[in-house]
N, CA, C and O atoms as a GROMACS GRO file, in nm:
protein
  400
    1UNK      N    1  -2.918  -0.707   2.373
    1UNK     CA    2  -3.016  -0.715   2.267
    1UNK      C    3  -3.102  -0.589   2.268
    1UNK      O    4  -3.102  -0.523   2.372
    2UNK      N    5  -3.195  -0.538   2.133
    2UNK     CA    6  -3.200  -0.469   2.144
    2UNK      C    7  -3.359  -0.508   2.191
    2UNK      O    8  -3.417  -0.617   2.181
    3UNK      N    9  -3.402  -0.396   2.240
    3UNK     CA   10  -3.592  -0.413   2.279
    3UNK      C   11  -3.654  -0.344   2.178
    3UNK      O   12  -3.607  -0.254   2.108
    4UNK      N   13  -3.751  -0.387   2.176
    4UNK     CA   14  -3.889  -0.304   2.072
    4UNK      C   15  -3.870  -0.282   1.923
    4UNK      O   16  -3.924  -0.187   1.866
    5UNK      N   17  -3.789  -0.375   1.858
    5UNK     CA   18  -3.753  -0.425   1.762
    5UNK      C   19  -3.835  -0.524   1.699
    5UNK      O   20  -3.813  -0.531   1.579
    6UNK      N   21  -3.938  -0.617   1.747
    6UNK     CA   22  -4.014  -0.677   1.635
    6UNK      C   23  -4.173  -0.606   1.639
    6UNK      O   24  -4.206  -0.526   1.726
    7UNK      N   25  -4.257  -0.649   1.533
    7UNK     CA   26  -4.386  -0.567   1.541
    7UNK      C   27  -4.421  -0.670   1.620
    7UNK      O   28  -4.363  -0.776   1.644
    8UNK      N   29  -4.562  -0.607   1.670
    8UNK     CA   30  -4.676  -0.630   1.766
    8UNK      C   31  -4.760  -0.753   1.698
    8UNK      O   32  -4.784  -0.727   1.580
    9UNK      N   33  -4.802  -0.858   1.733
    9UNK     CA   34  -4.866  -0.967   1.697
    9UNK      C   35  -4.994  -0.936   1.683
    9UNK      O   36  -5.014  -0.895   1.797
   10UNK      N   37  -5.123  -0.921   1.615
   10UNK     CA   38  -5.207  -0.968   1.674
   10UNK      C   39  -5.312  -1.053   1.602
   10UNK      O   40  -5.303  -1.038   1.480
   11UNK      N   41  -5.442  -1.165   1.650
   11UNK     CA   42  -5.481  -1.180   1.627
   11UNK      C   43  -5.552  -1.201   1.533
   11UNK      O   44  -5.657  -1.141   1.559
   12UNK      N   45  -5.562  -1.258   1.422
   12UNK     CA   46  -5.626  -1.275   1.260
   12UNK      C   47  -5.723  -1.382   1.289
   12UNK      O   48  -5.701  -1.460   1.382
   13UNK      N   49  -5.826  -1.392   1.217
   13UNK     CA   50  -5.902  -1.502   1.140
   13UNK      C   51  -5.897  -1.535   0.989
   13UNK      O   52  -5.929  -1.459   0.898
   14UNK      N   53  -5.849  -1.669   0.977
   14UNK     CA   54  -5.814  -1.677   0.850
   14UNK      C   55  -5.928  -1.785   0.793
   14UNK      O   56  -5.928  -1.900   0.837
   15UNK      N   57  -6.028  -1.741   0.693
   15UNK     CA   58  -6.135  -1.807   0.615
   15UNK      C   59  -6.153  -1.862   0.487
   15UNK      O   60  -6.179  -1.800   0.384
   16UNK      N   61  -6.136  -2.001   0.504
   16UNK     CA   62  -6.101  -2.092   0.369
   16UNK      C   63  -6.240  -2.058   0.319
   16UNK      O   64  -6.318  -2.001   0.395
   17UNK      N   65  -6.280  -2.095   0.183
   17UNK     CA   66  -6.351  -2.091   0.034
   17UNK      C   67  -6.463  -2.203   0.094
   17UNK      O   68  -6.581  -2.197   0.059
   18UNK      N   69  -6.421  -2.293   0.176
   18UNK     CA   70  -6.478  -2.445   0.251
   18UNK      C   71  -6.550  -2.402   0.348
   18UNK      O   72  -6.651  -2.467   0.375
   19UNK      N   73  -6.509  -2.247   0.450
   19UNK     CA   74  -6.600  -2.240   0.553
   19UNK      C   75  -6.532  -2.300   0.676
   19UNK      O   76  -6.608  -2.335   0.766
   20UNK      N   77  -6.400  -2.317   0.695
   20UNK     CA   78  -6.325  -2.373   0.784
   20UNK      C   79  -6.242  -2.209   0.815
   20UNK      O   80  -6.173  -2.137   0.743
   21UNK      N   81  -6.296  -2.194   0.977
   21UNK     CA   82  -6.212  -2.087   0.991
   21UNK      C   83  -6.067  -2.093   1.104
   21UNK      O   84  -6.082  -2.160   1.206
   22UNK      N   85  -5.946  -2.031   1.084
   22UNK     CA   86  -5.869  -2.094   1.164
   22UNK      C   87  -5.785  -1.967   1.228
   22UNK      O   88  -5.725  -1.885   1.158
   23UNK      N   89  -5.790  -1.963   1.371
   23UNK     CA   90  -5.733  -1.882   1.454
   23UNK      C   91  -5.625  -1.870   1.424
   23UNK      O   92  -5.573  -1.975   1.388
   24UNK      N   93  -5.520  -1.729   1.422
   24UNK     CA   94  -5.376  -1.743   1.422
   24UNK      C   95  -5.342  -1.605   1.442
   24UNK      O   96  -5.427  -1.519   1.462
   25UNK      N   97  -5.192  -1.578   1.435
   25UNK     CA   98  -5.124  -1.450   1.495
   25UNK      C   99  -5.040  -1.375   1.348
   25UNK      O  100  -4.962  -1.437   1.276
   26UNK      N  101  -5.069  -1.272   1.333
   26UNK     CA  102  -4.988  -1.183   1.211
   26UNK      C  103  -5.024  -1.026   1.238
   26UNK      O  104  -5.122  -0.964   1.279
   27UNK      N  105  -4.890  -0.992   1.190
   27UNK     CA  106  -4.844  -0.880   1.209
   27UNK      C  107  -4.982  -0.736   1.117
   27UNK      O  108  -4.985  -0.619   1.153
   28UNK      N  109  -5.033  -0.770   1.053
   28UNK     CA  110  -5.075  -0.679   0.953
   28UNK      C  111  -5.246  -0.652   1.047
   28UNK      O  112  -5.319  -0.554   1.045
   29UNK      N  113  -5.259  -0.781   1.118
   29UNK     CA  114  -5.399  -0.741   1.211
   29UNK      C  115  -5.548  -0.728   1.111
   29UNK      O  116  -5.650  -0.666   1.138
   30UNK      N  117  -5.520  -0.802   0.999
   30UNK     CA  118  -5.675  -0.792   0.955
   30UNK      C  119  -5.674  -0.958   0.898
   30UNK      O  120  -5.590  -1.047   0.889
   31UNK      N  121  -5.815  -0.942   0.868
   31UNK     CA  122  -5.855  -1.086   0.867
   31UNK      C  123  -5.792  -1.160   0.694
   31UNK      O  124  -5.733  -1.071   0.631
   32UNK      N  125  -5.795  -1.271   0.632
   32UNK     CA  126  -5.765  -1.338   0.554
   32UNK      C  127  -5.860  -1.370   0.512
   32UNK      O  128  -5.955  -1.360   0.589
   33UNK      N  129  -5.888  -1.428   0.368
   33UNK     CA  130  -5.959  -1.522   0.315
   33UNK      C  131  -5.869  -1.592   0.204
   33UNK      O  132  -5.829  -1.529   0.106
   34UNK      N  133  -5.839  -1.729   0.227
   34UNK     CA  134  -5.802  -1.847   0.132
   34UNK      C  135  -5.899  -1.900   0.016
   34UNK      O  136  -6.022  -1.888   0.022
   35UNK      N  137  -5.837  -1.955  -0.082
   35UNK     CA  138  -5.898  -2.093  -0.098
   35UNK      C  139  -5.897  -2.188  -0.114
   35UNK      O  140  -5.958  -2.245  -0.204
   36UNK      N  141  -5.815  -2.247  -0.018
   36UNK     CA  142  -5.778  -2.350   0.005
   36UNK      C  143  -5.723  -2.404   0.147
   36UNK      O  144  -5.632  -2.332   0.189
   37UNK      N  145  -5.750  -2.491   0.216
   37UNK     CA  146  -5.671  -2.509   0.310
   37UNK      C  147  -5.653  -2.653   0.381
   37UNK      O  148  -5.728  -2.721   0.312
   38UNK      N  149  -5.608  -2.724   0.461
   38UNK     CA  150  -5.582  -2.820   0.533
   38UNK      C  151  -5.677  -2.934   0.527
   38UNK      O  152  -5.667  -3.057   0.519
   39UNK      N  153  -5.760  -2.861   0.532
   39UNK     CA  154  -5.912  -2.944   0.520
   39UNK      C  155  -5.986  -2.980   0.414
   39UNK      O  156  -6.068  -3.071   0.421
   40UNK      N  157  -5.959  -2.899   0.286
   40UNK     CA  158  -6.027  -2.913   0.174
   40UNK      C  159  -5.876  -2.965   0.060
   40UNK      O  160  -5.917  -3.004  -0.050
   41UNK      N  161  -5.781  -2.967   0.069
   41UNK     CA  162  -5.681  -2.977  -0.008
   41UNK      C  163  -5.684  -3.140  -0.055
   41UNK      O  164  -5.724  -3.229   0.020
   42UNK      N  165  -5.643  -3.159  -0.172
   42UNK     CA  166  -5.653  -3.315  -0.167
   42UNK      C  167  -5.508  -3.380  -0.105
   42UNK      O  168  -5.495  -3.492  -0.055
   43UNK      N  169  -5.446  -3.321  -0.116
   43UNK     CA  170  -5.284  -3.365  -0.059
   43UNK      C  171  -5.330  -3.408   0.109
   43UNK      O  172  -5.288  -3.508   0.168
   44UNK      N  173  -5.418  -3.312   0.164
   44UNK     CA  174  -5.434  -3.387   0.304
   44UNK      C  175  -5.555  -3.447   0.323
   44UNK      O  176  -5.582  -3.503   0.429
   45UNK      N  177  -5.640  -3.439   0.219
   45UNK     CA  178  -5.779  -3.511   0.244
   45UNK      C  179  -5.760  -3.672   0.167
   45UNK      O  180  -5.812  -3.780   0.196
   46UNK      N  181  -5.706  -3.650   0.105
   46UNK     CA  182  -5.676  -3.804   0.052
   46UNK      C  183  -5.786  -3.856  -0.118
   46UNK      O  184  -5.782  -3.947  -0.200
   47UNK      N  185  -5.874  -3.727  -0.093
   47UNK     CA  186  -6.003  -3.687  -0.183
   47UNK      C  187  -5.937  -3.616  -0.296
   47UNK      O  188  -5.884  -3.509  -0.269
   48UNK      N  189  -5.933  -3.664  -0.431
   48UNK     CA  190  -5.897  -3.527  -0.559
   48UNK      C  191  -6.032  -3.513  -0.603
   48UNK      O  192  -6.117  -3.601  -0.616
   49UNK      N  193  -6.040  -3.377  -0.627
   49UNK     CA  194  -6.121  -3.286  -0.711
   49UNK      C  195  -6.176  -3.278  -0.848
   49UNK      O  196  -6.084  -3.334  -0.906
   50UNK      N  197  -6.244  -3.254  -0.924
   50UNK     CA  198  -6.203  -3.243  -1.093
   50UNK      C  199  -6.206  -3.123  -1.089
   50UNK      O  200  -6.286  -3.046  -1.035
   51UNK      N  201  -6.074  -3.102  -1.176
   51UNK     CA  202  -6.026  -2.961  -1.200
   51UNK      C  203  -6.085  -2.961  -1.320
   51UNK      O  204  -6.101  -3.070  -1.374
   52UNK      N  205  -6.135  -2.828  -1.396
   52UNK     CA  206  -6.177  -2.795  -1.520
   52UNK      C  207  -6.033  -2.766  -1.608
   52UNK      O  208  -5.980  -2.658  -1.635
   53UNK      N  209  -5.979  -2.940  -1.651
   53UNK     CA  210  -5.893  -2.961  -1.719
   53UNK      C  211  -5.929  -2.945  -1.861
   53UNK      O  212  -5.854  -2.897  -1.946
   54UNK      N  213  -6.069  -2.994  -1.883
   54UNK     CA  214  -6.085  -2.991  -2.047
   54UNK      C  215  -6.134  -2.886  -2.099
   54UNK      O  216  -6.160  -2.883  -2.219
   55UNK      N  217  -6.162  -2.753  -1.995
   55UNK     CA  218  -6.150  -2.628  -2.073
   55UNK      C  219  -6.051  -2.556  -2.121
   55UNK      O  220  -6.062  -2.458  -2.195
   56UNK      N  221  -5.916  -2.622  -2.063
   56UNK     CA  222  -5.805  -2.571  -2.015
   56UNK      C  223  -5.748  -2.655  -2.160
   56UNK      O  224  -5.676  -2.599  -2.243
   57UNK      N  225  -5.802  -2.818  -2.173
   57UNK     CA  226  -5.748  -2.853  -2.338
   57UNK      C  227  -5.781  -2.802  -2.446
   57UNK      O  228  -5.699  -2.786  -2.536
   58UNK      N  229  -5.944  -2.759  -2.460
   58UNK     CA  230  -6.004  -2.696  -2.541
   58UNK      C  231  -5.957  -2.576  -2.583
   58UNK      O  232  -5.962  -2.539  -2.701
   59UNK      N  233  -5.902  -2.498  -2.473
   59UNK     CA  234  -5.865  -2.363  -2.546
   59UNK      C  235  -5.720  -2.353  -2.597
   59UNK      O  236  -5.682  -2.260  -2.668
   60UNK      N  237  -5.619  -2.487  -2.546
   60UNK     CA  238  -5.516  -2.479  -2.568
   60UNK      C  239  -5.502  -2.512  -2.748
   60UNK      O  240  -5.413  -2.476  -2.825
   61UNK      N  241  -5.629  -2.596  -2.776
   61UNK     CA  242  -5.623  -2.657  -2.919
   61UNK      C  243  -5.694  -2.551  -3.030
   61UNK      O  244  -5.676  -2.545  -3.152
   62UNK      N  245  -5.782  -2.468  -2.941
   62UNK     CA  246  -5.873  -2.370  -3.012
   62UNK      C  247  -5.741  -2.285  -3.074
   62UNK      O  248  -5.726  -2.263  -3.194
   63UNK      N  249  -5.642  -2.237  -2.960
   63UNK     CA  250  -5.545  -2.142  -2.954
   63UNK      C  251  -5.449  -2.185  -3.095
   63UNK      O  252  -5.425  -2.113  -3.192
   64UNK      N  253  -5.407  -2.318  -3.071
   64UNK     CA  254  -5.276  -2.332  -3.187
   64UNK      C  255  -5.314  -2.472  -3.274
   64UNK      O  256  -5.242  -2.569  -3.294
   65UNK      N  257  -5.484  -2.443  -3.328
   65UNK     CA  258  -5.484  -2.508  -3.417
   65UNK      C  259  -5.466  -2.489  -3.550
   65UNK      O  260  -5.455  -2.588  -3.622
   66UNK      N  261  -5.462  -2.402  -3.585
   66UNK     CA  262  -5.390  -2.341  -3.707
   66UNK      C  263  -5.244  -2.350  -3.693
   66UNK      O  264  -5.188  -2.302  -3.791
   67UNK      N  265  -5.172  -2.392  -3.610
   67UNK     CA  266  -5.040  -2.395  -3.621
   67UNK      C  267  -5.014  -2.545  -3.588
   67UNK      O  268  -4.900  -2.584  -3.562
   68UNK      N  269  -5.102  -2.612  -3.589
   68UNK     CA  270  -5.113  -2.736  -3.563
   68UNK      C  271  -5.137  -2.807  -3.766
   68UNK      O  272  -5.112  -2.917  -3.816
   69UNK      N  273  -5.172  -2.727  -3.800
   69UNK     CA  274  -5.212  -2.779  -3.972
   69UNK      C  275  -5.137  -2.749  -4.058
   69UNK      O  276  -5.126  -2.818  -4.159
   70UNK      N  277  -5.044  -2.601  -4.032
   70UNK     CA  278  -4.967  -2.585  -4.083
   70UNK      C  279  -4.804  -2.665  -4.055
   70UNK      O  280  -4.693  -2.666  -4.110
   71UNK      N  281  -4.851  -2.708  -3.971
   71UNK     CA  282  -4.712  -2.800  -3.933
   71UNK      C  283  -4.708  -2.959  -4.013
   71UNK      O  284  -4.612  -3.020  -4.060
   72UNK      N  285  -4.862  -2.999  -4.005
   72UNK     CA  286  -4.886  -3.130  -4.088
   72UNK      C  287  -4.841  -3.068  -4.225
   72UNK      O  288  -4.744  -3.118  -4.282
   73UNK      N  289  -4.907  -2.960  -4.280
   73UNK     CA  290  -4.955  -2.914  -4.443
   73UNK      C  291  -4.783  -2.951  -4.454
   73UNK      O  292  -4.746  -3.033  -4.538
   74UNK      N  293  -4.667  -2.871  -4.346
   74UNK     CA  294  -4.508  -2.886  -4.405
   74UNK      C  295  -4.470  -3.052  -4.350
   74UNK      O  296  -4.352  -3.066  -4.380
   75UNK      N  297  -4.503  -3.138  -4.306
   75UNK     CA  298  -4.437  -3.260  -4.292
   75UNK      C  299  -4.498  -3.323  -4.402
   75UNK      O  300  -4.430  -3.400  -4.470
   76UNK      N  301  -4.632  -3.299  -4.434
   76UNK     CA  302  -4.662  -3.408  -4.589
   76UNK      C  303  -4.596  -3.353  -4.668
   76UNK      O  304  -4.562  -3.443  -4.746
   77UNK      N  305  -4.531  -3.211  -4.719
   77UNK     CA  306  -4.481  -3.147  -4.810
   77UNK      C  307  -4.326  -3.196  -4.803
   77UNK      O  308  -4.261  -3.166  -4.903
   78UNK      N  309  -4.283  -3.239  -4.740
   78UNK     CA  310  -4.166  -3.278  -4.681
   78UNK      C  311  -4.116  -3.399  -4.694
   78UNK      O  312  -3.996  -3.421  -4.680
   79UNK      N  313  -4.210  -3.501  -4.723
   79UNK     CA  314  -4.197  -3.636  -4.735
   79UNK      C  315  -4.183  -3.653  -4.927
   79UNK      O  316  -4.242  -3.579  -5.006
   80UNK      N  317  -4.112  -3.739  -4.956
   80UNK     CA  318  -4.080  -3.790  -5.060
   80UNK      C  319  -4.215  -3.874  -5.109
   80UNK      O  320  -4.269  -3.954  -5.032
   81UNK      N  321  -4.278  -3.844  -5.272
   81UNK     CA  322  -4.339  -3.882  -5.311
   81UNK      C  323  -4.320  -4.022  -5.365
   81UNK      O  324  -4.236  -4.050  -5.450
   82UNK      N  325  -4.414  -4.120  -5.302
   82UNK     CA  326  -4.380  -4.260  -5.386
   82UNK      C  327  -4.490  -4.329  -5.530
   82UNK      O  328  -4.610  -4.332  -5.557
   83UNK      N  329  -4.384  -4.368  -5.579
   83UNK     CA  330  -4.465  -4.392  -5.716
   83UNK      C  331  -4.559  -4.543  -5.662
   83UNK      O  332  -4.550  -4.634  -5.580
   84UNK      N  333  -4.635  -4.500  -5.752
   84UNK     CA  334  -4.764  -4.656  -5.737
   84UNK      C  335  -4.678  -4.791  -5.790
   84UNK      O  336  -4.626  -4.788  -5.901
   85UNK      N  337  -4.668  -4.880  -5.724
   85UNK     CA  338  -4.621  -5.021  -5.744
   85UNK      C  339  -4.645  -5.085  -5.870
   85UNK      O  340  -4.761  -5.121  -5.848
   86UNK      N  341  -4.624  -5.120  -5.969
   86UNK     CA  342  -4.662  -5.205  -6.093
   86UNK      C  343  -4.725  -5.347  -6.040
   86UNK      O  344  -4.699  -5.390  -5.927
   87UNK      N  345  -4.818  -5.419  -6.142
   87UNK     CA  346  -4.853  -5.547  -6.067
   87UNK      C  347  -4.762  -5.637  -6.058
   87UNK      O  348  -4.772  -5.741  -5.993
   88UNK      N  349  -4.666  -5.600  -6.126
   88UNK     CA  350  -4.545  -5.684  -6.149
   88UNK      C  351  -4.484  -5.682  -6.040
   88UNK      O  352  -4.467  -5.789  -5.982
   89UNK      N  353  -4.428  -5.548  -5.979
   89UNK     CA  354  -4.374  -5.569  -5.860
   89UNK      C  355  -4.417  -5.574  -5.779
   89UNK      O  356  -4.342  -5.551  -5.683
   90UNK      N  357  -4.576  -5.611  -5.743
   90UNK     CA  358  -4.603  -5.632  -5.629
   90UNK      C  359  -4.604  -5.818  -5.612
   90UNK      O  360  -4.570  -5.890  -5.519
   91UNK      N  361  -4.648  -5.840  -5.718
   91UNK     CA  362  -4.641  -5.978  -5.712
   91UNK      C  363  -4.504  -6.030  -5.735
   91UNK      O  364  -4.511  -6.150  -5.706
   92UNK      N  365  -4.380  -6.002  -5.774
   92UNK     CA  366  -4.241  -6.026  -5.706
   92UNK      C  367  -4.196  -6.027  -5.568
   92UNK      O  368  -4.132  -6.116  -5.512
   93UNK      N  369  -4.246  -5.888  -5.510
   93UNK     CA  370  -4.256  -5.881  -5.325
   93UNK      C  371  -4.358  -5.993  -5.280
   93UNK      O  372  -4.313  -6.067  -5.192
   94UNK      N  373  -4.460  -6.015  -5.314
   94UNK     CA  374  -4.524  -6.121  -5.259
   94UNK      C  375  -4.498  -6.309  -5.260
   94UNK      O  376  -4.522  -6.403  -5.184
   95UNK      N  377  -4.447  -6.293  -5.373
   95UNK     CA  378  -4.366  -6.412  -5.382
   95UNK      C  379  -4.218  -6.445  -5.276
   95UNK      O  380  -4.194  -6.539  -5.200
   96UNK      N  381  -4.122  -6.300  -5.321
   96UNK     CA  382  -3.985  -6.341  -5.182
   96UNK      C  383  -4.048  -6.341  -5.054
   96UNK      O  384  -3.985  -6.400  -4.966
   97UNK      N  385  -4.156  -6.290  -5.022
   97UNK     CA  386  -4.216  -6.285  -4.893
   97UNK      C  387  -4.282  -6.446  -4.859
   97UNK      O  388  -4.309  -6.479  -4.743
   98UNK      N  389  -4.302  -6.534  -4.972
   98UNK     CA  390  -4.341  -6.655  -4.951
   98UNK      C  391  -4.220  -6.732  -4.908
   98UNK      O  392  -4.225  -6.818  -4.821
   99UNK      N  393  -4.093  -6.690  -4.984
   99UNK     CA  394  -4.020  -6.716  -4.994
   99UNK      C  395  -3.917  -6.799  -4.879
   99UNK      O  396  -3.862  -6.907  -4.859
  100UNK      N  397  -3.935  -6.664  -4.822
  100UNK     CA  398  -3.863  -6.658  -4.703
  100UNK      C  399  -3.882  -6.722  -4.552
  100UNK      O  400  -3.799  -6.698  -4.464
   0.00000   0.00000   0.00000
């Protein structure tokens, strides 16, 4: 095998967003900052967060609401116009509907 083939380890501090700092070994030798980690995550805290989801809806609707109207403006345009019912035929439908 060969020798002196992997880099040199050393020492890091790695500093979550939470203030949880955690000892460990990497090659590059300077410190880290996360934000997130073991301790604050909801997957291991068992705790969820509120994420700023409804800024995230707001801009999605701000973004394609105009393409949101123009899509209605072509499905009403799209639909077959129906004529107004006579009283006659409504009161024929209301009668087989007794009917039945």
């Amino acid at each position: 095998m060969k020798g002196n083939i992997h880099p040199d380890l050393k020492t890091v501090n790695v500093t979550c967003a939470c203030g949880k700092v955690i000892n460990t070994y990497s090659t590059s030798g300077s410190d880290y900052a996360v934000e997130i980690c073991s301790a604050c995550h909801p997957f291991f805290t068992g705790k969820q967060r509120l994420v700023d989801s409804a800024g995230r809806i707001e801009r999605f609707n701000k973004k394609y609401a105009k393409h949101g109207k123009k899509a209605e403006k072509k499905a009403e345009a799209a639909k077959p116009e129906q004529k107004p019912e006579t009283p006659a035929e409504s009161t024929e439908k209301a009668a087989d509907a007794t009917e039945s």
